[in-house]
C-alpha positions as CSV (number, residue, x, y, z in Angstrom):
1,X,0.0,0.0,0.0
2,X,1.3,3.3,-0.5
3,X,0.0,6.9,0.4
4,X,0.2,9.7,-2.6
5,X,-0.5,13.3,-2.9
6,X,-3.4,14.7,-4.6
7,X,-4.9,17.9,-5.9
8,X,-7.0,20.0,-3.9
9,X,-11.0,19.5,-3.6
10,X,-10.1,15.8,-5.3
11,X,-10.5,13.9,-1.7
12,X,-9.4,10.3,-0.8
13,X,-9.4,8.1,-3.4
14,X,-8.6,4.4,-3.5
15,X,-6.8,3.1,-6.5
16,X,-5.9,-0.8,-7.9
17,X,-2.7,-1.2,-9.2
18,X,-3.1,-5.2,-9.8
19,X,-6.0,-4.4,-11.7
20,X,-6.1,-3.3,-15.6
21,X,-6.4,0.5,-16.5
22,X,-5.4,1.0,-12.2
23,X,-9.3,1.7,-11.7
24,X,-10.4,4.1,-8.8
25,X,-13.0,4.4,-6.2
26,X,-13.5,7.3,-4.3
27,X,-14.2,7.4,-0.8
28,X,-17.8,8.3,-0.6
29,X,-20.8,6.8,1.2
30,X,-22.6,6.0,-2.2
31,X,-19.7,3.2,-2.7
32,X,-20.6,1.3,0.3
33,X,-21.7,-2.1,-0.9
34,X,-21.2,-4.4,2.5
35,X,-21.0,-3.4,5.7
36,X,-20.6,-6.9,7.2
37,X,-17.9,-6.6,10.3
38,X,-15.9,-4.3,8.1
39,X,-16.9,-1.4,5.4
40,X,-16.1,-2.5,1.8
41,X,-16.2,-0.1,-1.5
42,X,-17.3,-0.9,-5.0
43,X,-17.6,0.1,-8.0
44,X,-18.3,-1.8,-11.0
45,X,-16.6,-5.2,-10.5
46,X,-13.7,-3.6,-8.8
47,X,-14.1,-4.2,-4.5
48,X,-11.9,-2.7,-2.0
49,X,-12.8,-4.8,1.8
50,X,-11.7,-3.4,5.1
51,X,-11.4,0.4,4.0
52,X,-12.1,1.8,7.4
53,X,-8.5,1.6,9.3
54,X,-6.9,4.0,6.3
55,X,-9.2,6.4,6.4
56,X,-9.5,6.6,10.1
57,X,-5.6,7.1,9.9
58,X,-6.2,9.9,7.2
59,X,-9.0,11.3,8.8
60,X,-7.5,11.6,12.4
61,X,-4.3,13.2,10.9
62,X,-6.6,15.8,9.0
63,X,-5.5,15.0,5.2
64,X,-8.6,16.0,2.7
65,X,-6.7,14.8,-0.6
66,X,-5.0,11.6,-1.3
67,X,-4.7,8.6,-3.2
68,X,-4.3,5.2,-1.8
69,X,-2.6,2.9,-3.7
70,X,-3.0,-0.8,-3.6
71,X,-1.9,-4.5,-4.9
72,X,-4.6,-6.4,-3.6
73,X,-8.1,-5.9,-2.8
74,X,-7.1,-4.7,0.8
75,X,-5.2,-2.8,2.8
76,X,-2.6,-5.0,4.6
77,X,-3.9,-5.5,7.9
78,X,-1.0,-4.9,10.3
79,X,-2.1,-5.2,13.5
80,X,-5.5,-4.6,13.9
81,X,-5.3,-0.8,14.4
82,X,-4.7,2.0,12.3
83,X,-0.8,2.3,14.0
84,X,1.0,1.4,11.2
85,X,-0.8,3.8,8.8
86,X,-0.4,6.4,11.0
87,X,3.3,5.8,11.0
88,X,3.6,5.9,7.5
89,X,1.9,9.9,7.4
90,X,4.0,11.0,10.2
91,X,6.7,9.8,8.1
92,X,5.6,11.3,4.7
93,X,4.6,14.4,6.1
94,X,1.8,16.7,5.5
95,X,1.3,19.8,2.9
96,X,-0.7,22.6,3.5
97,X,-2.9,23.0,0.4
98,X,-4.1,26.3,-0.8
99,X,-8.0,25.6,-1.1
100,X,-9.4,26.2,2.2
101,X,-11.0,23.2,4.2
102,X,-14.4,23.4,4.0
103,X,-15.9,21.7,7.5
104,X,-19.9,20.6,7.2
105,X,-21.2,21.7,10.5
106,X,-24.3,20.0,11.6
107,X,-27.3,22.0,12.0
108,X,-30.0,19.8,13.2
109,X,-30.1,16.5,15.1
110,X,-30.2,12.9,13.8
111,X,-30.9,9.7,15.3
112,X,-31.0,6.3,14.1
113,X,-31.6,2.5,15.2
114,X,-30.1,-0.5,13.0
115,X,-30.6,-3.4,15.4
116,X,-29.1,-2.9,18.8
117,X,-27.0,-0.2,17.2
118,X,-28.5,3.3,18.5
119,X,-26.8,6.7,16.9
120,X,-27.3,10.0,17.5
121,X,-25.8,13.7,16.4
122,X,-25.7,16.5,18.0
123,X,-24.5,20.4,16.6
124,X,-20.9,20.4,18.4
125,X,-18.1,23.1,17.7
126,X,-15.7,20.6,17.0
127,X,-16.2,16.2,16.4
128,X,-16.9,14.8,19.5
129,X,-17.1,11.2,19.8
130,X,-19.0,9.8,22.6
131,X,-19.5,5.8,22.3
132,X,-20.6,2.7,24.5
133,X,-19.5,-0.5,23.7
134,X,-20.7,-4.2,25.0
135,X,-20.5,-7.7,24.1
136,X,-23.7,-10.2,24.5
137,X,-24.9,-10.0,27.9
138,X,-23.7,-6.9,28.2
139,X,-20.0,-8.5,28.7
140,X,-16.7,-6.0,28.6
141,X,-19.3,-2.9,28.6
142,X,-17.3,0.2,28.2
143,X,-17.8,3.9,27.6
144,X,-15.6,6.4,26.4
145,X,-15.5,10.2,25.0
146,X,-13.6,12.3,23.2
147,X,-12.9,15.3,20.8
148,X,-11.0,14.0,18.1
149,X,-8.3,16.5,17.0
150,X,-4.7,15.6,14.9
151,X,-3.3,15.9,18.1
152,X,-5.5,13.5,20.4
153,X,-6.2,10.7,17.4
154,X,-2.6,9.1,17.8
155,X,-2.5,9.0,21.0
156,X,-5.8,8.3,22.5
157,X,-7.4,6.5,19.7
158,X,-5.3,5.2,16.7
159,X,-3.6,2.4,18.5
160,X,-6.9,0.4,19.7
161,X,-6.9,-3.1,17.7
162,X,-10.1,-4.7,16.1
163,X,-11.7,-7.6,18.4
164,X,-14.1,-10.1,18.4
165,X,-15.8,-12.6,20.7
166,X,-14.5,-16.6,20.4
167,X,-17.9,-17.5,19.8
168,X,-18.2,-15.5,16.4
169,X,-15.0,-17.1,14.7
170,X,-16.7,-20.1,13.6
171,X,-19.4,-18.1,11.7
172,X,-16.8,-15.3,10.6
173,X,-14.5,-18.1,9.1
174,X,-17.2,-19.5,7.3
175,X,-18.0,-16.3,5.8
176,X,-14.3,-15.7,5.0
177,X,-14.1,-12.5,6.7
178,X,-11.1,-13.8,9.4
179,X,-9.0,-15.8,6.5
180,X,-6.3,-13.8,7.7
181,X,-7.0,-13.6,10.7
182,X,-4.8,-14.2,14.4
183,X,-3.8,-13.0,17.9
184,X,-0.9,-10.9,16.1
185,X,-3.5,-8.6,14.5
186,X,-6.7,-8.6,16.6
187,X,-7.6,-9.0,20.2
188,X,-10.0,-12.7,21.1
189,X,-12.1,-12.5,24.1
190,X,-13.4,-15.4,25.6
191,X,-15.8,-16.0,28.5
192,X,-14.0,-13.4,30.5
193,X,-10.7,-14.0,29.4
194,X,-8.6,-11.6,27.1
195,X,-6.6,-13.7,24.8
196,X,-3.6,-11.5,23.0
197,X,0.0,-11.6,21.7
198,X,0.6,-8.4,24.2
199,X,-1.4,-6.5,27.2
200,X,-4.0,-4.1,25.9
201,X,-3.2,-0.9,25.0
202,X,-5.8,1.0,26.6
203,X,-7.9,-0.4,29.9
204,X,-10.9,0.2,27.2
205,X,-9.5,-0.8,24.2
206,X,-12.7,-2.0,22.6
207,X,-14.3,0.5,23.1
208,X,-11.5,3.0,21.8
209,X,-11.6,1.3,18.5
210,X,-14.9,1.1,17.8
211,X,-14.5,5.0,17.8
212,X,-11.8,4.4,15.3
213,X,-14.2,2.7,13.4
214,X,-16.8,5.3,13.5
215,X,-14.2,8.3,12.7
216,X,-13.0,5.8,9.6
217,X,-16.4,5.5,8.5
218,X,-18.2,9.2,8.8
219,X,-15.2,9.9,6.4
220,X,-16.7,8.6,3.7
221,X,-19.1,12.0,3.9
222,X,-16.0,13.3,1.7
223,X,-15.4,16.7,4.0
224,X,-14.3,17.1,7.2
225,X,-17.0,16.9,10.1
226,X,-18.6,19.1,13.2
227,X,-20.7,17.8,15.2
228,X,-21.3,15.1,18.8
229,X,-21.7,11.8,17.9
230,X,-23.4,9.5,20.6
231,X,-22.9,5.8,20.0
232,X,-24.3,2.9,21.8
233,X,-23.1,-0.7,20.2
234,X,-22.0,0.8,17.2
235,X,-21.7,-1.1,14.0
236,X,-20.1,-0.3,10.4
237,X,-24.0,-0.8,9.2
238,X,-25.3,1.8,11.9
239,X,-21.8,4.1,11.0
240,X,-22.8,4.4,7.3
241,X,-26.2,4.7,7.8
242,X,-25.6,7.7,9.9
243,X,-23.2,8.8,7.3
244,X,-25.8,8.8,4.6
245,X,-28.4,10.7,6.9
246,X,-25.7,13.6,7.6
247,X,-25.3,13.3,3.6
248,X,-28.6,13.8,3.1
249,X,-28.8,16.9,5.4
250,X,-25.3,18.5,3.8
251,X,-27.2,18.6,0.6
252,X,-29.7,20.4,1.9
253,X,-29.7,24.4,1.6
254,X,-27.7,25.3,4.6
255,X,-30.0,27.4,7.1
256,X,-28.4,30.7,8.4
257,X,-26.6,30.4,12.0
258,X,-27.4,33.3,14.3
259,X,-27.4,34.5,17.5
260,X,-31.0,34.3,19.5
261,X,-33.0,36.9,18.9
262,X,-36.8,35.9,19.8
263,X,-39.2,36.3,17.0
264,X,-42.7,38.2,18.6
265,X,-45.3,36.1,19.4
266,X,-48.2,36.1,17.7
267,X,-50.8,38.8,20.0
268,X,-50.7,39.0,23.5
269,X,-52.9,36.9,23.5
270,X,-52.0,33.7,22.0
271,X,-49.0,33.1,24.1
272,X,-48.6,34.0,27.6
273,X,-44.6,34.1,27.0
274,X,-44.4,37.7,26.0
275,X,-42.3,40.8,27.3
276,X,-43.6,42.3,30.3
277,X,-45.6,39.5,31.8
278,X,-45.6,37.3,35.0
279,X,-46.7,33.9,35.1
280,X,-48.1,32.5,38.2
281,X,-47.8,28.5,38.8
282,X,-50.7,27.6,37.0
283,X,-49.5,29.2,34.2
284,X,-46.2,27.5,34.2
285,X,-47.6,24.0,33.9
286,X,-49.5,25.1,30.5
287,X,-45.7,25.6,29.2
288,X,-43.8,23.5,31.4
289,X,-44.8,19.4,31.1
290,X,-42.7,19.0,34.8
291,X,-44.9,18.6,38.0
292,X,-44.2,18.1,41.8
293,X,-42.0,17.7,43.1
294,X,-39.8,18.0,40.1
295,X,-41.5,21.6,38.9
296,X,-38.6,23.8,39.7
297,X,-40.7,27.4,39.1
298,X,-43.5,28.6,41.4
299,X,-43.6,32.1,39.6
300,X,-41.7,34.2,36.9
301,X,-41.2,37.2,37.6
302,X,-40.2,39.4,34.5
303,X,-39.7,38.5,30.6
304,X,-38.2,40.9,28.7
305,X,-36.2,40.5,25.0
306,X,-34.3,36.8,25.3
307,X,-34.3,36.8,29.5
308,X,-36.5,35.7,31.4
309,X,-36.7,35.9,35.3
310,X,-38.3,33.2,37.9
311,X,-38.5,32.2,41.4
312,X,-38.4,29.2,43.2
313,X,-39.7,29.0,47.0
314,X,-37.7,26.3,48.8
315,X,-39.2,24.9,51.4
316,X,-38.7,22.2,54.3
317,X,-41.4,20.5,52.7
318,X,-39.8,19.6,49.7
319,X,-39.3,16.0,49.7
320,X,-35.7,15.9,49.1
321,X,-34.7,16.9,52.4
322,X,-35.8,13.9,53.7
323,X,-32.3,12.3,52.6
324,X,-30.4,15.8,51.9
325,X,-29.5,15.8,54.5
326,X,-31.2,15.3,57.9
327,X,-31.1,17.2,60.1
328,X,-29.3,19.4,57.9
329,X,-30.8,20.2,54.5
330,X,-29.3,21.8,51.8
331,X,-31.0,21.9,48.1
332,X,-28.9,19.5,45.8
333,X,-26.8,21.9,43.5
334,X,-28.1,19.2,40.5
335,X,-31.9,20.8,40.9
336,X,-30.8,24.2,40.6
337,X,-29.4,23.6,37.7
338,X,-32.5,21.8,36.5
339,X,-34.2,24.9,37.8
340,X,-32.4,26.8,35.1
341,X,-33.1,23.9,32.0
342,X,-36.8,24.9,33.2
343,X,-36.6,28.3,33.0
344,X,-34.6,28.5,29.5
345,X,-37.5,25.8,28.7
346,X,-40.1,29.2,29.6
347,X,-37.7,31.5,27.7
348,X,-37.7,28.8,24.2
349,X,-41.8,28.7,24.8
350,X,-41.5,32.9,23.4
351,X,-41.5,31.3,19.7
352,X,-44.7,30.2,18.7
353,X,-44.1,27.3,16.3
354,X,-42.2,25.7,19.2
355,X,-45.6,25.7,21.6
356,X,-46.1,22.3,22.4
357,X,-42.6,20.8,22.1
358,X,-40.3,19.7,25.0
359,X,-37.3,20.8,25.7
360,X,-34.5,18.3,26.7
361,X,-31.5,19.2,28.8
362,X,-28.4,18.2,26.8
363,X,-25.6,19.3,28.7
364,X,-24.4,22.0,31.2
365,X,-20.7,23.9,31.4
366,X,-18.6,25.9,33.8
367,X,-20.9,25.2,36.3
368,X,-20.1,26.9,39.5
369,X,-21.5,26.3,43.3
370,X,-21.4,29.4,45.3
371,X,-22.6,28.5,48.8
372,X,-26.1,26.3,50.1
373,X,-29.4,26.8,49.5
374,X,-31.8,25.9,52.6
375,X,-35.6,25.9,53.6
376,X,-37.1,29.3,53.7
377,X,-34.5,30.9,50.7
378,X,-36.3,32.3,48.2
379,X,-34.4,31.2,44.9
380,X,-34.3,33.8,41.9
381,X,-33.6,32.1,38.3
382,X,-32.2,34.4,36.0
383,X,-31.8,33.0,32.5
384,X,-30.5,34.5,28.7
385,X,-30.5,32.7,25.7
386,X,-27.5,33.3,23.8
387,X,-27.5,31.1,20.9
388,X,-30.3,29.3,18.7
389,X,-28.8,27.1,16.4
390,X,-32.0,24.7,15.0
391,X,-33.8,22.8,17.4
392,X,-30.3,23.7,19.9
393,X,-30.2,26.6,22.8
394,X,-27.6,27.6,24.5
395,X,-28.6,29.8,27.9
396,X,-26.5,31.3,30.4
397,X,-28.0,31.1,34.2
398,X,-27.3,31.9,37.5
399,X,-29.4,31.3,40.6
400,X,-29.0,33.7,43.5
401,X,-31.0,34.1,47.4
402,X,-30.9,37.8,48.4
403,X,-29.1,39.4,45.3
404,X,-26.0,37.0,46.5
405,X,-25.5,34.6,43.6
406,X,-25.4,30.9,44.9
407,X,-24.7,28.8,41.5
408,X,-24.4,29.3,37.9
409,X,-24.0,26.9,34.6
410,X,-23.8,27.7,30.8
411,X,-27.2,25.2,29.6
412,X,-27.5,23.7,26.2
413,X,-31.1,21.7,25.3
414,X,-32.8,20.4,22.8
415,X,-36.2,20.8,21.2
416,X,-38.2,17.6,20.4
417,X,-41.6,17.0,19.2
418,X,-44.1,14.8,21.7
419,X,-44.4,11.4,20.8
């Protein structure tokens, strides 16, 4: 196998030497004709098996152009990993290009089932890759997450070796995918054993690589990727799949990203959500579907532009502080910050088209702690959008008891549809 340059904007393509008139196939989802235990490319009559491992390698390093030249209908193995092709581009080198990279940043999110394979996407800044492996029985279950940059791939992700359970290698040989097959170039677990030429190379090496995998296989998209990938089991049939789905949405006109600025509602009187109103408790559970105890806002206080203002009374009756401490109870940090989710949930309710949808709580950042909150503490929620990006919001809040601010968390959600 050997690596070669090629012109900008022509991406990866694979090319067979052994084969008359050297034919090519270019590394795009459309070319996926098997997906069974490893991704395979065709076109015509010509096949190239196992393609995923090289273009992990080339993706992880950040090369957009090349040509992959082989002998044989594919690449040599090595050791399981993508190591050894990572080698050889350290060792060739990389050339800055003058066509600028042109990143497809995901705008809206996907999710797909293929079997016990469950994917989903997320609008991320950078790629983000957060994955849970298992075996049957939920054996060797492992979890792991990263953003994948040129400079983390080698070192947290390339070396992880391709696996398999001992009771598969009957059916796999009789499918010839494991002709040539061993310990020297993939990891055997049996029963609870771990049976390998050397230790593992990460404490959750399968897991690791089935991130390779995915990285190898979202390639195919043919430009480089933004976005938070959330993988449970994932297999090359669920990886492509997603990769045609993100495709599909590429080729769509790409929507305009802004910064929040709410749209007016439709008359004072169609939505209670408007600038200069309060909403008293019954109001909030015509927006809000929570309920006690888990309803976080008794009133709100003041809605104006993209901020809105509540209140939560906290009170010894809350049933929390039955365990939270006796004798001594303090409101768990973890519900003020679901106080804020609530309250940016309020704030998302000021567009009308997105009256009846839920908002899901996604993740939370810099989130700070300040000092307790304790029975009889009136807690004001101040929240501002700062950021609507499709169905994602991003909200700063901060909760405070008499003007003294006790906590504070950057929010990001999600709008849904009820099912």
């Amino acid at each position: 196998m050997t690596f070669l340059p090629a012109p900008p904007g022509s991406g990866i393509r694979f090319r067979r030497v052994d084969l008359d008139g050297t034919p090519e196939i270019e590394a795009r989802v459309e070319h996926v004709i098997d997906t069974n235990r490893s991704t395979t490319l065709g076109k015509g009559n010509v096949k190239i098996h196992t393609v995923e491992h090289v273009l992990a390698a080339l993706s992880g390093a950040g090369v957009d152009n090349a040509i992959v030249e082989l002998d044989a209908s594919e690449p040599p193995i090595a050791d399981g990993s993508s190591r050894e092709y990572v080698r050889m581009i350290e060792k060739a080198g990389l050339v800055p290009q003058t066509e600028a990279r042109a990143p497809y940043r995901i705008t809206e999110p996907l999710q797909l089932q293929v079997g016990e394979t469950m994917m989903q996407v997320f609008p991320h800044d950078r790629l983000k890759i957060s994955c849970t492996s298992s075996g049957g029985g939920g054996r060797f279950t492992q979890f792991f997450s990263l953003e994948v940059t040129p400079e983390t791939w080698p070192k947290e992700l390339a070396h992880a070796r391709t696996f398999c359970f001992f009771e598969e290698l009957e059916q796999l040989y009789k499918h010839g995918l494991i002709k040539g097959g061993s310990l020297e170039n993939a990891v055997v677990i049996r029963d609870d054993a771990v049976l390998t030429t050397e230790p593992l190379r990460y404490e959750d090496e399968f897991v690791r690589h089935k991130m390779l995998d995915i990285l190898g296989d979202l390639s195919l998209l043919g430009r480089p990727f933004l976005g938070h990938i959330v993988a449970i089991r994932p297999s090359h049939t669920g990886n492509c799949e997603l990769t045609r789905q993100i495709t599909a949405q590429m080729r769509k006109p790409e929507k305009a990203v802004q910064t929040f600025s709410p749209p007016p509602a439709k008359s004072d009187d169609d939505n209670p959500v408007r600038d200069g109103a309060t909403l008293d408790v019954m109001q909030v559970m015509k927006i809000l579907p929570h309920r006690p105890p888990f309803l976080m806002v008794d009133l709100v206080t003041k809605i104006e532009g993209n901020r809105v203002v509540a209140q939560k009374n906290v009170t010894m009756g809350e049933p929390v502080f039955q365990g939270h401490f006796p004798g001594h109870p303090i409101l768990p940090g973890v519900l003020q910050l679901e106080a804020m989710a609530q309250v940016a949930g309020i704030l998302m309710m000021r567009q009308a088209e997105n009256a009846g949808k839920l908002a899901y709580f996604m993740s939370a950042e810099e989130v700070k702690w300040r000092r307790p909150v304790r029975p009889g503490d009136v807690l004001v929620i101040d929240v501002t959008m700062t950021k609507m990006r499709g169905k994602i919001g991003k909200a700063r809040g901060e909760c405070s008891v008499n003007g003294e601010v006790v906590s504070e968390a950057n929010v990001t959600f999600m709008l849904m549809d009820k099912e």
